[in-house]
N, C-alpha and C positions, 0 to 999 in steps of 0.2 A: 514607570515605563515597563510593558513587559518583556519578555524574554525573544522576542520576534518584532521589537518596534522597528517600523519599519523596511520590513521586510515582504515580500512578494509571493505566495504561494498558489503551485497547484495542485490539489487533493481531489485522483481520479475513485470511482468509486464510493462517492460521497454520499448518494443518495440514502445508505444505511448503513448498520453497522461500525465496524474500525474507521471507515472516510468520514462517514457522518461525523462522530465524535472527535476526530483527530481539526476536521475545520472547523467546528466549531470554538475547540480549546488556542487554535492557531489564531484565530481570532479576538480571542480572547485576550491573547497574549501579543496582539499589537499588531498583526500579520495582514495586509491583504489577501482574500484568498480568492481563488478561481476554482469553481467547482465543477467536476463534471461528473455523469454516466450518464446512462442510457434513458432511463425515466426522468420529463422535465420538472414534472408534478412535486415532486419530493424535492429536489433541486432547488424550486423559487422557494417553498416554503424553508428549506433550510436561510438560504440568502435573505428573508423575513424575518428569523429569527436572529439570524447575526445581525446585522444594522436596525431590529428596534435595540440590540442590546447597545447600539453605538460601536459596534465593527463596519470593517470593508469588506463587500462580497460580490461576488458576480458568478453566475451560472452560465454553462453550456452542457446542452444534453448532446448525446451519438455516440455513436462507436468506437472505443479505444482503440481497437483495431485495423480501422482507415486510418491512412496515412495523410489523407485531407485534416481530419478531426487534430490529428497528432501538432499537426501545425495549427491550426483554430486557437487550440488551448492556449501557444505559448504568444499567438498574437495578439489573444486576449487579455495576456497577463501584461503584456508591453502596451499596448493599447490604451488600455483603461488606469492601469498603476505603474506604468515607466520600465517594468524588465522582470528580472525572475531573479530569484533567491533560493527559493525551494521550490522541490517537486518531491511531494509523495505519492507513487506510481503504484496505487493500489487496488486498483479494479482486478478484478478477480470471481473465476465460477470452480464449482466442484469438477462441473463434466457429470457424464455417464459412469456408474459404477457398477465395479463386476470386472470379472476374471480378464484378464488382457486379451485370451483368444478371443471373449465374446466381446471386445472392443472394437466397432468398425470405426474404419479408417476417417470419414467423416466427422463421428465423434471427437478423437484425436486430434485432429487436426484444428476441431473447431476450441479447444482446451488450450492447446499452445499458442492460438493465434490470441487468444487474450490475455492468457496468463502469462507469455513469454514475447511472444511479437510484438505486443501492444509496447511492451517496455523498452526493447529497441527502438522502436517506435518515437516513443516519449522522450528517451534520450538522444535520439538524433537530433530533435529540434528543439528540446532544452537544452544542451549542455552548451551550444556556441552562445546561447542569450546569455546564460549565468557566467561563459567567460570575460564576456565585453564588460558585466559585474566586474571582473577581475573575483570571481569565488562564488562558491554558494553549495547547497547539499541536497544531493539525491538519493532518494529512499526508495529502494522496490518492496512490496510487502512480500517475503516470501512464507515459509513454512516447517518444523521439526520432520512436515511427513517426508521421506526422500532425504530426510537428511541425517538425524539423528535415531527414524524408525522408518521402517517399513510396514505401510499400513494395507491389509489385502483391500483387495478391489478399485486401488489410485493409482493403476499406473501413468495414467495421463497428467492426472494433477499435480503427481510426484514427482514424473519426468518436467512438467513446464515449470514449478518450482524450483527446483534445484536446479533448473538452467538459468533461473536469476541469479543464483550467487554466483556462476562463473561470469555470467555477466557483469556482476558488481567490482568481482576482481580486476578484470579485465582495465572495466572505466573508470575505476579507483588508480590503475597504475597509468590508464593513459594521459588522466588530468589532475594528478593529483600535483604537478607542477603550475597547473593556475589556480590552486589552492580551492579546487571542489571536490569535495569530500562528497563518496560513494558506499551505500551502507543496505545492506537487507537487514529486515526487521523479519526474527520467526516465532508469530505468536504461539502458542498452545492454545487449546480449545477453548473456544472464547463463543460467548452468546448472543451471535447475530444470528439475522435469517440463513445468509451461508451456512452458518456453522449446524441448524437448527435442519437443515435439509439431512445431515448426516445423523445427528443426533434429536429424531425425532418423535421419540416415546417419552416416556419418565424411567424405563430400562436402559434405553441406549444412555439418556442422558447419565444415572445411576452409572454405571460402565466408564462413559468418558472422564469422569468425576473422577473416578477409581483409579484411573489411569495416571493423575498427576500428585505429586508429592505435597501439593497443595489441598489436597481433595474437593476441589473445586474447580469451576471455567472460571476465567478473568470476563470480566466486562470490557466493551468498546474504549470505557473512558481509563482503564487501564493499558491499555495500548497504545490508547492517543499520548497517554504520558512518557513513554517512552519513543513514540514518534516524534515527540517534540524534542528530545533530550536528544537527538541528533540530527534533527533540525536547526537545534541551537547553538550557539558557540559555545559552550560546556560540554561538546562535542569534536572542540577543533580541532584535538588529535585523533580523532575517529577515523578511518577510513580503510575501505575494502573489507569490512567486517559482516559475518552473519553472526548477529547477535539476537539469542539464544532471550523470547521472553515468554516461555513457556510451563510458570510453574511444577517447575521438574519434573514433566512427563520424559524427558530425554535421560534423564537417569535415575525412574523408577521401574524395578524390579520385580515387587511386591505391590 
């Protein structure tokens, strides 16, 4: 049995990158999962690749950021597989980058509304399914940038970031008496197309490299491993935590 038998998941952001790999291993590991973003295309062919492998899957593409969509998901996961267990609330974009004055308001707006709103969002209409669970774990994907560095030209992405983990704090103390555990995950530079919009030479990427103690980006399917590890019950004293999975870019100097 895996480490998710029987358990119920939704992993927004699936379509590539961290989501992609995080359903697919959740899967792996005994999970139903419900998949969402924005592109449907990517989305079936993942839920293809899970059930010929002999998992459970199910797709929905739209906007993490309607409030429609936010409920969709969680009636999809009750619908089709009985409730929720987990939700990984990972959809997420750069934004526009560049100096804050040259940040219009638009831009801004449109950063937090996925990167931060969406996960209110997501947690309004997960958290009551996962208590009728009586338990379960939420995971917002946040980030080192804003938290542990300041990086120029993110102030949007920095600001919607680091307003997950108050977030997280927040509904880790609000429900941590019906025993769901609330948890940001903040990777370091890691090799998705996100991440590949930032770092997109063989210099930038050189630079990003340099930057962590590991001298290297992690992969997706490193991240999914520890998205699981607090999705799981080897987690169970986890909660209201921003844990730190960033090849020690957060305390390199050199």
């Amino acid at each position: 049995m895996g480490r998710l038998a029987n358990k119920v998941a939704i992993i927004t952001g699936a379509s590539s990158g961290i989501g992609h790999a995080t359903a697919a291993l959740f899967a792996r590991e005994g999970a139903a999962v419900v998949v969402a973003a924005r592109r449907a295309a990517p989305l079936h062919d993942l839920v293809a690749q899970i059930r010929a492998a002999g998992g459970r899957a199910s797709a929905l593409a739209g906007d993490v950021g309607n409030e429609a969509f936010a409920q969709a998901l969680v009636a999809r996961a009750v619908d089709e597989y009985g409730g929720l267990d987990i939700a990984f609330n990972n959809a997420g974009i750069l934004g526009e980058m560049g100096p804050a004055t040259q940040l219009s308001l638009a831009d801004w707006n449109q950063v937090l509304a996925i990167n931060l709103t969406s996960a209110f969002l997501a947690a309004k209409y997960q958290l009551p399914v996962m208590a009728a669970r009586q338990g379960g774990s939420l995971i917002f994907t946040s980030t080192f940038v804003g938290y542990t560095a300041g990086m120029p030209g993110m102030a949007a992405y920095a600001a919607s970031k680091a307003g997950l983990i108050g977030l997280t704090q927040v509904l880790a103390s609000e429900y941590g008496a019906q025993q769901i555990r609330v948890n940001a995950l903040l990777p370091g530079g890691t090799d998705t197309p996100a991440g590949r919009e930032f770092a997109n030479t063989p210099e930038a990427i050189a630079l990003v490299q340099q930057l962590h103690a590991l001298k290297r980006m992690a992969t997706p399917a490193e991240i999914a491993r520890s998205a699981l590890y607090l999705a799981s019950d080897e987690a169970s004293f986890t909660t209201g935590t921003a844990m730190l999975v960033d090849g020690g870019v957060s305390i390199q100097r050199v």
